[in-house]
BADRENFI-777395 format. One line per field, with one value per residue (C-alpha): residue in three letters; x, y, z. Coordinates in pm, 1 decimal, padded with zeros to 6 digits. Example, Ala and Ser with C-alpha at 12.3 -4.5 7.8 and 13.67 -1.06 7.14 Angstrom:
BEGIN
residu: Ala	Ser .
x: 01230.0	01367.0 .
y: -00450.0	-00106.0 .
z: 00780.0	00714.0 .
END
This chain:
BEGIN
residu: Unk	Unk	Unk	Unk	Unk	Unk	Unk	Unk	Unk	Unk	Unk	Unk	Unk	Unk	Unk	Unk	Unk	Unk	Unk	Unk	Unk	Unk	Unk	Unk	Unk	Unk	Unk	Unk	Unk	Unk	Unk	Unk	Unk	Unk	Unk	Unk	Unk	Unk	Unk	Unk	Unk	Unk	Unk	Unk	Unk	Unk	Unk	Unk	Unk	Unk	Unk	Unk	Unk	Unk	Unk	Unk	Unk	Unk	Unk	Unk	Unk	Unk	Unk	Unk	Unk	Unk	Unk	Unk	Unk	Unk	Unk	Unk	Unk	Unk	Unk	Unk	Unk	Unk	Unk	Unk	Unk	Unk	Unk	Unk	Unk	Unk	Unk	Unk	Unk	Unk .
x: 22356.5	22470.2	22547.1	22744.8	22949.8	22810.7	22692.2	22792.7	22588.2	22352.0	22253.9	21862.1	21897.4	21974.4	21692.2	21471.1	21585.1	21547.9	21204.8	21066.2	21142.4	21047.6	20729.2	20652.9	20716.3	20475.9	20210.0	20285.1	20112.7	19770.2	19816.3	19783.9	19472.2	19277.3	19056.9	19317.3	19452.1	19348.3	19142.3	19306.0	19598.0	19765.6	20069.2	20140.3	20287.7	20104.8	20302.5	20184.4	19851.6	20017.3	20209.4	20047.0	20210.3	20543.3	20457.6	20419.9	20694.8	20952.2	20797.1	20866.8	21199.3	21308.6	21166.1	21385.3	21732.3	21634.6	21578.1	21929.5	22054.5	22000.7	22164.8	22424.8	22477.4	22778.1	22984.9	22978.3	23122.1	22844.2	22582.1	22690.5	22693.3	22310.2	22171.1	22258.3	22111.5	21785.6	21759.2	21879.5	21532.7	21368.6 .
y: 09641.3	09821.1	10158.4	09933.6	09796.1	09445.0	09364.5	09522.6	09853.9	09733.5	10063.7	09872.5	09816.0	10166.3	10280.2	10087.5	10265.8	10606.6	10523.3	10471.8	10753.8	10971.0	10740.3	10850.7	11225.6	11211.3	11075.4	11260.9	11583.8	11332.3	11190.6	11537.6	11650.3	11945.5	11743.6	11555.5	11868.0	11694.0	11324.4	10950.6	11022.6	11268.5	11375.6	11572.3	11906.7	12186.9	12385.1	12165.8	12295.2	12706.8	12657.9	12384.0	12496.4	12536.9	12191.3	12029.2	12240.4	12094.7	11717.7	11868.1	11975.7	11643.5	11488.7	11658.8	11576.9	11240.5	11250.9	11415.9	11224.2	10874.6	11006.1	10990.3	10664.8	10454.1	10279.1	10250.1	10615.8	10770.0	10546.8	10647.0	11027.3	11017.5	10815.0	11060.2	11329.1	11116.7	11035.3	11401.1	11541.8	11233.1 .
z: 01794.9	01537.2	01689.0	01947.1	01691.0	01779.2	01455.5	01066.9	00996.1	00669.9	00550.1	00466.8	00852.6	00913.6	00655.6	00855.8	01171.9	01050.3	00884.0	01224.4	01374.5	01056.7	01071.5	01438.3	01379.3	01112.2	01401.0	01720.1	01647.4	01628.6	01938.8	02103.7	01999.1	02180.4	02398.3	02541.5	02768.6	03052.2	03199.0	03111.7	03390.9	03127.9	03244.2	02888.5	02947.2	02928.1	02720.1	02433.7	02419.5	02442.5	02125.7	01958.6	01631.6	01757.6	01932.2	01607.9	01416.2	01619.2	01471.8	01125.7	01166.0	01370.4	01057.3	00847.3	01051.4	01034.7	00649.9	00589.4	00880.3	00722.2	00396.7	00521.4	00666.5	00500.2	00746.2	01171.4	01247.0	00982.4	01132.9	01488.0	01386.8	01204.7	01471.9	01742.7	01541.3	01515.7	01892.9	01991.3	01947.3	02198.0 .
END
């Protein structure tokens, strides 16, 4: 709601927010672990299992946008701005 401007941005709200996705960056790289290539009706790519550190690099650095991203959050524009940076890298 608050990206829409349907409700005032509360920067805790927007903390919140951001905390999730740094929360699930810090996780993905687990969920993908060698022996899950293939089986359970996977339909992971591939390409994760080539470059597995590259793979979870790119968790890292999403990580980090979102960090500096939700710095900068201070009114609806800001909050618009950082939260396209955090949902960029979905």
């Amino acid at each position: 709601l608050m990206v829409r401007g349907e409700a005032p941005v509360d920067a805790a709200k927007a903390k919140e927010v951001f905390d999730t996705y740094i929360d699930a960056a810090a996780k993905m790289p687990a969920l993908f672990p060698a022996d899950s290539k293939t089986g359970g009706e996977t339909t992971a790519a591939p390409a994760i299992w080539e470059n597995t550190a590259d793979f979870n690099a790119k968790f890292e650095t999403w990580s980090k946008d979102v960090k500096a991203a939700s710095a900068t959050v201070k009114d609806l524009d800001s909050f618009k701005g950082a939260f396209g940076t955090a949902t960029r890298a979905c």
